[in-house]
N, C-alpha and C positions, 0 to 999 in steps of 0.2 A: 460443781465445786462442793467440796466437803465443808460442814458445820464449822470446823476446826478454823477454817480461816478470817483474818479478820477483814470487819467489814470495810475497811479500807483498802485493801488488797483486791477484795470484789470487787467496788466498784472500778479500781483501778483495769482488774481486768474485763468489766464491760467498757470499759474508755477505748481497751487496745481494739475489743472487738467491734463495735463501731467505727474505726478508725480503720480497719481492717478490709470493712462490707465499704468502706466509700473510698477504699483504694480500688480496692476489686470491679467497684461500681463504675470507679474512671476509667479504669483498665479496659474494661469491657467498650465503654462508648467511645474511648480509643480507638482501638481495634474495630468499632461498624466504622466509624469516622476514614478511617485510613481505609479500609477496604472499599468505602464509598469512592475514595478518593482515587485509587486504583480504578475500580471501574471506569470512571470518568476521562482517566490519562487513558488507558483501553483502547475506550471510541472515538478520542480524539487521531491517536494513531494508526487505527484502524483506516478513518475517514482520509487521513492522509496517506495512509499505502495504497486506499484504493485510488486515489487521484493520480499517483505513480506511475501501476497498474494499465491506468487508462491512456495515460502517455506516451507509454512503451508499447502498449497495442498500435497506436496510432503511427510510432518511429517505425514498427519493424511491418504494418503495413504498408509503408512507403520504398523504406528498403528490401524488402522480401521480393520482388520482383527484378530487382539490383542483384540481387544472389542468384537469387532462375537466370536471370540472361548470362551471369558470369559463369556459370556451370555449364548453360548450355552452347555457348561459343566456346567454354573451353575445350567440349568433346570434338574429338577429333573423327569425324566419319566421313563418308564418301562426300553423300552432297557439298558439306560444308564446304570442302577441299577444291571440288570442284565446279560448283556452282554458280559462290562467291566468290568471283575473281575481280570483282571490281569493289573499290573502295566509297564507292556510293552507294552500292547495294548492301555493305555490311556498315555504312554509317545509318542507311536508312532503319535495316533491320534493327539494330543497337539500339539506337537512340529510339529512334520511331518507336518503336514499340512499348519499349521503357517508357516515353512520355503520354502514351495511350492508356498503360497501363496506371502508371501513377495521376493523370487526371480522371480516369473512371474512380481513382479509388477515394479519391480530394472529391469529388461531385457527391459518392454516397456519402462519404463524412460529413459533407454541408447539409443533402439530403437529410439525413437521419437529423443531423443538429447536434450531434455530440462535438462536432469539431467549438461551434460558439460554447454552449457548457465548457468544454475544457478548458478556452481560452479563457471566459469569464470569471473561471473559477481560480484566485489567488492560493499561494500558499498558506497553508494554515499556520497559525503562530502561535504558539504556546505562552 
């Protein structure tokens, strides 16, 4: 500030500029504040997609073998055609197999222990 001005003026403008530096100052702790806070909503989302995730591993290992038998009875080649002319041998094939295959696959989930985790584990709530 130049000589010229009076000293009321001055301090008036260190008033602005103090007032200024603890705007700027909230501003700022603002801004970690929310950014903390973003983080935080983040991991929470995070934790609940991967719970999702884990869920739809588990659906479409159950139905994924539901899709293989329906592809594969749906191809039309010799054996099939000829083979399987009796309706106990393609209920046994169908089904049997499908429940061979989805109880191997329910035994390693209980195995492993992911099947209890998943169960145990609620929705997350915000």
């Amino acid at each position: 500030m130049s000589r010229g001005f009076p000293e009321e003026r001055k301090r008036l403008a260190r008033s602005y500029q103090r007032a200024a530096r603890s705007v700027l100052t909230d501003i700022a702790s603002l801004q970690d504040a929310s950014r903390r806070a973003f983080v935080s909503y983040s991991s929470l989302v995070s934790g609940e997609q991967n719970g999702v995730i884990n869920r739809l591993a588990i659906v479409s290992t159950i139905f994924l073998p539901l899709t293989f038998l329906t592809g594969f009875f749906g191809v039309n080649f010799t054996y099939m055609t000829n083979e399987l002319e009796s309706t106990a041998v393609f209920w046994l094939l169908a089904v049997g197999l499908q429940m061979i295959v989805l109880f191997i696959a329910l035994y390693v989930l209980h195995r492993t222990r992911l099947w209890r985790k998943l169960r145990d584990d609620g929705p997350v709530e915000l």
